[in-house]
C-alpha positions as a printed NumPy array, in Angstrom:
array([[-18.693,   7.674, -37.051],
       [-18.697,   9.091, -33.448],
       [-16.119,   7.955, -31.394],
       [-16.694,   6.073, -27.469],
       [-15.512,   9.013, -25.096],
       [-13.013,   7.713, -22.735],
       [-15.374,   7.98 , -19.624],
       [-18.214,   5.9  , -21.191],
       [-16.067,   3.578, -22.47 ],
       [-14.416,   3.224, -18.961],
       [-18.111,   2.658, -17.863],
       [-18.634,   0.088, -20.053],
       [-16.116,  -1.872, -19.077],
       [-16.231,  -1.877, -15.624],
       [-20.205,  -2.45 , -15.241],
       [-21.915,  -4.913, -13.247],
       [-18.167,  -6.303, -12.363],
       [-18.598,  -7.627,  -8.77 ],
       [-15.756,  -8.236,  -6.214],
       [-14.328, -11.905,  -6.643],
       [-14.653, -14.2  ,  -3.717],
       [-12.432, -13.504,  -0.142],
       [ -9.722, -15.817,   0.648],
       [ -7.299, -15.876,   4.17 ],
       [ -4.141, -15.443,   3.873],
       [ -0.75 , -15.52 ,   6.474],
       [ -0.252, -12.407,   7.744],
       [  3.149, -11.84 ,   6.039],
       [  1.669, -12.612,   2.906],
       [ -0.753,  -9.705,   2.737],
       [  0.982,  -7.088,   1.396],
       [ -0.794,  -5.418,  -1.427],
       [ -2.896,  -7.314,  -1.145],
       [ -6.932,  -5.821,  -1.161],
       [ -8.645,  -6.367,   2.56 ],
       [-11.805,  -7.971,   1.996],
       [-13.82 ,  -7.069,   4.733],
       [-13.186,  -4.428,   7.384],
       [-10.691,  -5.114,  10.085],
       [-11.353,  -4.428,  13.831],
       [ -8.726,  -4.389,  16.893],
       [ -8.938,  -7.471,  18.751],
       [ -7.682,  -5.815,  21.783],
       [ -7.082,  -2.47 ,  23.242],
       [ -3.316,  -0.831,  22.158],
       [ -1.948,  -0.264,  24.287],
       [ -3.252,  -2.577,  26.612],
       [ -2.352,  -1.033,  29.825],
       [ -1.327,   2.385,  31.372],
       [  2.198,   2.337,  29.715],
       [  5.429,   4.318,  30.749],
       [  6.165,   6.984,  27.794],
       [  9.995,   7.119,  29.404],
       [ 12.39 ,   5.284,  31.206],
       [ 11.839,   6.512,  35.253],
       [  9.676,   5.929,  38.162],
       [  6.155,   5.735,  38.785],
       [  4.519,   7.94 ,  41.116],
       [  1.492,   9.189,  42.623],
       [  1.325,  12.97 ,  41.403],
       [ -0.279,  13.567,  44.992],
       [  3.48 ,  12.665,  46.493],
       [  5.314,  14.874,  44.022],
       [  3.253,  18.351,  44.093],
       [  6.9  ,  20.115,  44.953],
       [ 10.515,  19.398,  44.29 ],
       [ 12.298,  17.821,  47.199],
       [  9.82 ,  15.107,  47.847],
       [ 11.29 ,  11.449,  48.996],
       [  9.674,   8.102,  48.032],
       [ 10.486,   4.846,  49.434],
       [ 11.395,   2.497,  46.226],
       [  9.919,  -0.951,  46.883],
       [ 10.114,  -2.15 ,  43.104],
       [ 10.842,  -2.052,  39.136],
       [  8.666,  -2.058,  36.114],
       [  9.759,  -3.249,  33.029],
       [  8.26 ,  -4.477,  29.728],
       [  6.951,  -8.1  ,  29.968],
       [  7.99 ,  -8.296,  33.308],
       [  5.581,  -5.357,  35.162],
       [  4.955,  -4.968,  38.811],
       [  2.897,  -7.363,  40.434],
       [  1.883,  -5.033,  43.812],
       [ -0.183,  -2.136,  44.305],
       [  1.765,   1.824,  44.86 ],
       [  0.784,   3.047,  48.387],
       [  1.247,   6.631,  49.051],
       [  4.989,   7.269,  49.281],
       [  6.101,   4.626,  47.438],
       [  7.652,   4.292,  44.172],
       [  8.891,   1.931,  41.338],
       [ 11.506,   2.084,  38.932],
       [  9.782,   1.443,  35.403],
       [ 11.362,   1.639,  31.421],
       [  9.61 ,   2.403,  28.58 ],
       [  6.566,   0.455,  27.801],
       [  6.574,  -1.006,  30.744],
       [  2.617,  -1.093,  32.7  ],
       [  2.464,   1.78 ,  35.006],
       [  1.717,  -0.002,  38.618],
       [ -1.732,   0.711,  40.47 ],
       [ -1.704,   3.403,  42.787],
       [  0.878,   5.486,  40.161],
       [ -0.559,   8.125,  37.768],
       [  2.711,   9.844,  36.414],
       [  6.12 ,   9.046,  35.901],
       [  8.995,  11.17 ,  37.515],
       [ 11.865,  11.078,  34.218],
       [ 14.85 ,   9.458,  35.727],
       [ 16.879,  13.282,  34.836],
       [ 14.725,  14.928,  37.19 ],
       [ 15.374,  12.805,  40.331],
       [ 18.376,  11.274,  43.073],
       [ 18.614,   7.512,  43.96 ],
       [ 19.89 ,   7.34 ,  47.475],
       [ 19.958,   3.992,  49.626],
       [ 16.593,   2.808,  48.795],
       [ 15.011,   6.406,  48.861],
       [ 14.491,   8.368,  45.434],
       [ 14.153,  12.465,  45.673],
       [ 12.533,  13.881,  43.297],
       [ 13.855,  17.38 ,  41.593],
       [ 10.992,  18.402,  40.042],
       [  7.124,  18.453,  40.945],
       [  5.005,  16.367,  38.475],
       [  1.347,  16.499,  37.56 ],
       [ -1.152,  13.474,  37.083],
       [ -0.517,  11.486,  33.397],
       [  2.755,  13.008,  33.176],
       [  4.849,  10.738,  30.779],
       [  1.966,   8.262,  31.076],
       [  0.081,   7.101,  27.943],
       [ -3.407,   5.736,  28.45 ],
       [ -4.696,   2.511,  27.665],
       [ -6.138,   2.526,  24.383],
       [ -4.504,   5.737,  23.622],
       [ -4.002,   4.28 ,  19.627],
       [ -6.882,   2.37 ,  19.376],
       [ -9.931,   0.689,  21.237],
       [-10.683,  -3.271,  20.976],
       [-13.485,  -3.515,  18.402],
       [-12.628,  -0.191,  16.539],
       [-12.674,  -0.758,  12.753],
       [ -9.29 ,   0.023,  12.023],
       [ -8.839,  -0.568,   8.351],
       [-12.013,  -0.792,   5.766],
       [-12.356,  -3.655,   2.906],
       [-11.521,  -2.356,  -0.219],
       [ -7.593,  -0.999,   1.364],
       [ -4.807,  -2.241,  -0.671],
       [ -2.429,  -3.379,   2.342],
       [  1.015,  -1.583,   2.932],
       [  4.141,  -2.668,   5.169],
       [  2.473,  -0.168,   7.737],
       [ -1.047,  -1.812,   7.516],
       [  0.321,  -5.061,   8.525],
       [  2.324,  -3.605,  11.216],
       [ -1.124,  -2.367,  12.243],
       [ -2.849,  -5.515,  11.556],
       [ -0.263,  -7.56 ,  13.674],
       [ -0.23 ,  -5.623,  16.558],
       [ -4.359,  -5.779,  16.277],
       [ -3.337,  -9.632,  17.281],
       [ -4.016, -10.737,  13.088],
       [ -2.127, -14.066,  12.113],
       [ -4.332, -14.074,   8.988],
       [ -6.408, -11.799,   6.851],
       [ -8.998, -11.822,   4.578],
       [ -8.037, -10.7  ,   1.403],
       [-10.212, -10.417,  -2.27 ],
       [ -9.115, -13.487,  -4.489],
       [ -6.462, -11.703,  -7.181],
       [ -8.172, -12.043, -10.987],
       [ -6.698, -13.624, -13.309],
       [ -5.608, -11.52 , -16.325],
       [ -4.701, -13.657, -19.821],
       [ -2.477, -12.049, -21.747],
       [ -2.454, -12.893, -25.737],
       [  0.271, -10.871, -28.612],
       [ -0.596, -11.556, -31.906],
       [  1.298, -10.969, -34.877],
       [  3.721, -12.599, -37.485],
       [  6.105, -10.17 , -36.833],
       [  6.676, -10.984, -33.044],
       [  9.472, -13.092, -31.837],
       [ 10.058, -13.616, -28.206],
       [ 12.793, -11.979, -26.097],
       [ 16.251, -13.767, -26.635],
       [ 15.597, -14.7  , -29.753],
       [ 16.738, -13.375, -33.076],
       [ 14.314, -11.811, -35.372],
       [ 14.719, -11.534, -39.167],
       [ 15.307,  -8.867, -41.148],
       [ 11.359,  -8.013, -40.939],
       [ 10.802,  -8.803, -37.585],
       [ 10.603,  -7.192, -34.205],
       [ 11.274,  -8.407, -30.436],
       [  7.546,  -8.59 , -28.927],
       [  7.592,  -6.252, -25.509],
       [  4.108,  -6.179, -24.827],
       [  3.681,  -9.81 , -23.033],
       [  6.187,  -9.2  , -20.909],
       [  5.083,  -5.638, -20.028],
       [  1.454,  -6.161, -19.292],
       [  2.301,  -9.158, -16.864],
       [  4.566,  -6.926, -15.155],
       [  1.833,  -4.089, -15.304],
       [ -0.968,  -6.821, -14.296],
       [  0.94 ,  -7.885, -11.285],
       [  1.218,  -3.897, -10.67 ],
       [ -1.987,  -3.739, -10.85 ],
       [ -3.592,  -6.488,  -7.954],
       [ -4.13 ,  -9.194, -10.598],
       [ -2.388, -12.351, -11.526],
       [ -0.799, -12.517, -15.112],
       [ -0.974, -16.041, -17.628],
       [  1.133, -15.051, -20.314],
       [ -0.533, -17.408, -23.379],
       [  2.243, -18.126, -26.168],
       [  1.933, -15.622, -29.309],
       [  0.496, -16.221, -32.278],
       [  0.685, -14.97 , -35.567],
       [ -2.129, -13.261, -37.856],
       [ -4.165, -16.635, -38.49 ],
       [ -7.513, -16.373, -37.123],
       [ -7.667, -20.551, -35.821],
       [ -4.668, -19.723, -34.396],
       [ -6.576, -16.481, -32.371],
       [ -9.586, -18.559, -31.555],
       [ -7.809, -21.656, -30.2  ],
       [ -5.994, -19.071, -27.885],
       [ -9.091, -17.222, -26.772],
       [-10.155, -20.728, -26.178],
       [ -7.909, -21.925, -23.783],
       [ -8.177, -18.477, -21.68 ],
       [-11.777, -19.326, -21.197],
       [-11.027, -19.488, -17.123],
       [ -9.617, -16.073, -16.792],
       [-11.098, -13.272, -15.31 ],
       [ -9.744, -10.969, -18.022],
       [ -9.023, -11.644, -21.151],
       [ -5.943,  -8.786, -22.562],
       [ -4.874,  -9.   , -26.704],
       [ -2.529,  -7.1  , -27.744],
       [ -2.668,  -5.99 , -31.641],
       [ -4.544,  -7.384, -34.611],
       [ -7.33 ,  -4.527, -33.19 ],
       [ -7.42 ,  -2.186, -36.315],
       [ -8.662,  -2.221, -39.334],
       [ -6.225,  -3.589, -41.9  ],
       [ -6.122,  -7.142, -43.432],
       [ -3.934,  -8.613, -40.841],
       [ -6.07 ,  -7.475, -37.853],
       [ -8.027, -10.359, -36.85 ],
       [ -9.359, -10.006, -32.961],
       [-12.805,  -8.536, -33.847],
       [-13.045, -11.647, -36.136],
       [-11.913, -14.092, -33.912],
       [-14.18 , -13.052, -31.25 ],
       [-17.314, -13.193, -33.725],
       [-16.547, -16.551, -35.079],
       [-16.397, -17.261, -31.37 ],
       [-19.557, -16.087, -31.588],
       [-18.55 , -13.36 , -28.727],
       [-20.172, -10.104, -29.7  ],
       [-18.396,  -6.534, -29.536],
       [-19.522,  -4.578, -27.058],
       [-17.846,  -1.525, -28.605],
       [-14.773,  -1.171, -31.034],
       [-12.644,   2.68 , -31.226],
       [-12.358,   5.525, -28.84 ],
       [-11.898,   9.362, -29.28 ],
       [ -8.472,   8.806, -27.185],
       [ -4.489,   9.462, -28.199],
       [ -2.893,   6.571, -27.84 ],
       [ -5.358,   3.534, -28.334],
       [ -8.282,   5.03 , -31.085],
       [ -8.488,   0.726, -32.268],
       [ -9.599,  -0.257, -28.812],
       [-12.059,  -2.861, -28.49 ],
       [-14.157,  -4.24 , -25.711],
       [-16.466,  -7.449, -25.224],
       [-17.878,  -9.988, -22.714],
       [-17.729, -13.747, -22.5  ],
       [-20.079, -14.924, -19.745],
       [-18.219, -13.082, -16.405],
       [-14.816, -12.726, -18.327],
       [-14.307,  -8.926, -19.4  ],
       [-11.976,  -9.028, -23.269],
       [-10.19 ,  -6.443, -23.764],
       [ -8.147,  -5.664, -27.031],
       [ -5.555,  -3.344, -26.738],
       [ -3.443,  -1.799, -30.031],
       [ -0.413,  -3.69 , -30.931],
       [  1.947,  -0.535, -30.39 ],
       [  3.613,  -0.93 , -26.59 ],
       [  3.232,   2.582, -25.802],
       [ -0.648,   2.647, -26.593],
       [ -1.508,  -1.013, -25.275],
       [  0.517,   0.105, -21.791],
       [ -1.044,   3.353, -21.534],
       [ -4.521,   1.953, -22.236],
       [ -3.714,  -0.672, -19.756],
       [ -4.024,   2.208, -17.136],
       [ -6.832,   3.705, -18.315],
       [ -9.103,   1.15 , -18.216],
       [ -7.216,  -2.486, -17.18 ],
       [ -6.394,  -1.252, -13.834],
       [-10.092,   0.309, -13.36 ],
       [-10.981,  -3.361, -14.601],
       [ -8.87 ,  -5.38 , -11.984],
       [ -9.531,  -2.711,  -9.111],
       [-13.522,  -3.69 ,  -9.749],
       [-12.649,  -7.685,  -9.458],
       [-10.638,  -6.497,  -6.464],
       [-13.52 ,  -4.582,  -4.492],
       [-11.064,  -1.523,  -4.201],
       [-11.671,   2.3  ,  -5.104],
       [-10.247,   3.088,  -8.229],
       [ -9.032,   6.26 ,  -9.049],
       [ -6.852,   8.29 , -11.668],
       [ -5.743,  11.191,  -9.226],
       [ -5.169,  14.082, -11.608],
       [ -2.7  ,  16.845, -10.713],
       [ -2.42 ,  20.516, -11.584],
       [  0.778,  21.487, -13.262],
       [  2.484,  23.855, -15.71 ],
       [  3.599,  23.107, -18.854],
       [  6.98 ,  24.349, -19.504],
       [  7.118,  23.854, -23.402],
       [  4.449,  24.459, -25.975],
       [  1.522,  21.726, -27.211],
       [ -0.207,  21.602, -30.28 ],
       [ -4.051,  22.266, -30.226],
       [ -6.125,  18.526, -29.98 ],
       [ -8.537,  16.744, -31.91 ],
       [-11.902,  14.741, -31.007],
       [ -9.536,  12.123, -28.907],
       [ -8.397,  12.79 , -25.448],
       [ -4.665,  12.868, -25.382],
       [ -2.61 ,  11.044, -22.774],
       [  1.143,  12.631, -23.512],
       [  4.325,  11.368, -22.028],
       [  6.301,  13.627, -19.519],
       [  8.178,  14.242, -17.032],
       [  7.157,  16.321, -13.791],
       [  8.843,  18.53 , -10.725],
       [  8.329,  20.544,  -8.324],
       [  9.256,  24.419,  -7.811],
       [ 10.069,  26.519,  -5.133],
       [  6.448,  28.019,  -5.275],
       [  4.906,  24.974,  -5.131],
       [  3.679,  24.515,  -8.23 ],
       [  4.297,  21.112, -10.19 ],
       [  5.942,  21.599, -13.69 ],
       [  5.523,  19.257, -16.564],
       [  8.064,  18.737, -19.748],
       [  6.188,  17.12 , -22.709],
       [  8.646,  14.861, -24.386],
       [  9.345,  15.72 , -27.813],
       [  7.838,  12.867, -29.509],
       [  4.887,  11.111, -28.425],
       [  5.151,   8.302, -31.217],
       [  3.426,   5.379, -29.883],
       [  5.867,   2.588, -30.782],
       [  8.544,   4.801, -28.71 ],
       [  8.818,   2.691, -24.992],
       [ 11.903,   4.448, -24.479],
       [ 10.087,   8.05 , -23.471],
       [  7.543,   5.918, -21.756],
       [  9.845,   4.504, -19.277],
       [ 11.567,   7.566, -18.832],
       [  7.994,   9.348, -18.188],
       [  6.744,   9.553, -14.74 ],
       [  3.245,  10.77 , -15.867],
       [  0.688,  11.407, -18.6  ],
       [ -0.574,  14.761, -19.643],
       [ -3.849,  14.735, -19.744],
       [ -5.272,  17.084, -22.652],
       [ -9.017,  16.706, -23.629],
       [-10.466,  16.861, -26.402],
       [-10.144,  19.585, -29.059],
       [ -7.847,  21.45 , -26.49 ],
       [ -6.811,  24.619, -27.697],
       [ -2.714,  24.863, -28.555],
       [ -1.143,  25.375, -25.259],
       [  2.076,  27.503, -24.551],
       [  4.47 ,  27.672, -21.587],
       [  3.047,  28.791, -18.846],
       [ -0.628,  27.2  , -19.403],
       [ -1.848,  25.018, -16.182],
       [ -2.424,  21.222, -17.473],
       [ -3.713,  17.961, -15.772],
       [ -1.283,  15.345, -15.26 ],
       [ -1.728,  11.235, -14.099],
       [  1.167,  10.337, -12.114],
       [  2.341,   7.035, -13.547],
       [  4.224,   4.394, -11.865],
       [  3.625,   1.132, -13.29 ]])
């Protein structure tokens, strides 16, 4: 059987996914947050002539040579600016980001001039827009200053505040259902038996969904009883997403495929050509999107990335993107198969430049350990030839 390439499965998964309805939000709840429409400047920034120093504004005309004395008749200072209009000879004392008066057009630095009874002298000649910056110099009232589909940073809503935003506009976040199956799991805290193992991969793909833009539902875990699959599946009906973790293989004990056709949900596809995460399986419910990741963490996180985040970035309206980078391996990799290989490493830079990327040792995908030391994933594709130190790789920063 030929395996789903990455790619098209990717495709798959994300098609005919629209953006989820716009909600407003406070202002100082917006960050990361995805902008759902574009932004425009409510006003012009700044909004008047503003002093770039602390000094006094002048008309350049009056200061074309050292030596030249003004009559000071007034200060400028921010929130408080001069009422009055400069006539020729005159000058005010003005701070930083204070409005530059009418009749000014420069402003003489306070190092470069004499205060004396009233009088000011100036040292130096100055030139028109000296130390001056223009209104609108950062933006323009009804600019577009940030475009829907921007996941929102501390500096965007410095931007968007000073834009005069109480509020924004922001996608609604999906809602991602996360189901672990298995009779081995117990949760966290507790104390397994002898053939038991602490479940990680609940906890870890809320943490990566709320990483990712969307908002987790962690359903309780079941074990390897189908009824016990379906009546989960059934009460994530109202989720956006729908993310198993194991029970996606082949053996006796893996049950999602079967749950989901007794649900009588059909499989969209089931196995990729792709290192970790061949038992992958995909399938739709009405608008939800189901994905069924492998049981191991180190597979169901790194598939998570691959095609999760893609998933929630769609419901989001925002770009996604898996920005490859160039780098050099600096240990040896075995030659690849028909799956495209996502390896754990860990990457630097050199003096030259270049990036340099350390495989770990062992890529076993049970092993979170190397994964959370990892900051990226070698990208290898498929059938790859061996690769030596030296050889130039692609790389997916990870941060998750």
């Amino acid at each position: 059987m030929t395996l789903l390439t990455v790619d098209k499965a990717k495709a798959l998964i994300v098609a005919q996914v629209k953006p989820l309805s716009a909600e407003t939000i406070p202002l100082n709840a917006a960050r990361s947050r995805v902008l759902a429409r574009d932004l425009k400047a409510k006003r012009d920034q700044p909004p008047f002539p503003a002093s770039a120093m602390d000094g006094y504004a002048v008309n350049s005309a009056d200061v074309d040579v050292p030596g030249r004395k003004l009559r000071l008749v007034g200060m400028s200072a921010a929130g408080h600016g001069f009422r009055g209009q400069l006539k020729r000879g005159e000058t005010v004392r003005i701070f930083t980001g204070a409005p530059v008066p009418q009749g000014a057009d420069a402003i003489l630095i306070q190092e470069n001039s004499v205060a004396e009874a009233g009088w000011i002298i100036a040292k130096k000649a100055v030139t028109s827009g000296l130390h001056v910056r223009r209104q609108a110099l950062d933006y323009k009232s009804g600019e577009i200053l940030m475009k829907a589909g921007r996941s929102l940073t501390a500096r965007d809503i410095g931007l968007a505040a000073s834009m005069n935003y109480a509020s924004l506009p922001v996608r609604q976040k999906p809602i991602v259902a996360i189901l672990a199956t298995g009779d081995e799991l117990v949760e966290p805290g507790q104390r397994p038996r002898r053939d038991q193992i602490v479940g990680s991969n609940s906890s870890a793909m809320a943490a990566f969904v709320e990483w990712g833009g969307g908002l987790p539902e962690i359903i309780p875990a079941v074990g390897d009883n189908e009824s016990q699959i379906r009546a989960a599946m059934r009460k994530a009906r109202h989720a956006n997403i729908l993310v198993t973790t194991g029970g996606a293989s082949v053996g006796t004990h893996d049950l999602i495929s079967s749950a989901l056709a007794a649900e009588g949900i059909p499989l969209t596809f089931w196995k990729i050509a792709m290192r970790p995460g061949k038992p992958l399986l995909f399938a739709i419910r009405g608008k939800q999107r189901i994905i069924g990741l492998p049981g191991n963490p180190v597979s169901a996180l790194v598939c998570a990335r691959i095609f999760v985040k893609p998933l929630i970035d769609r419901f989001l309206g925002a770009p996604s993107d898996e920005p490859r980078i160039e780098a050099v391996l600096t240990h040896a990799m075995r030659a690849n198969d028909e799956r495209q290989e996502y390896a754990r490493g860990r990457f630097a830079g050199r003096k030259d430049g270049l990036l340099i990327v350390t495989p770990f040792p062992l890529q076993d995908s049970s092993m979170l350990r190397f994964l959370a030391e990892a900051d990226c994933l070698i990208v290898r594709p498929p059938y790859a030839e061996a690769a030596v130190a030296g050889d130039r790789v692609e790389i997916l920063p990870i941060d998750f």
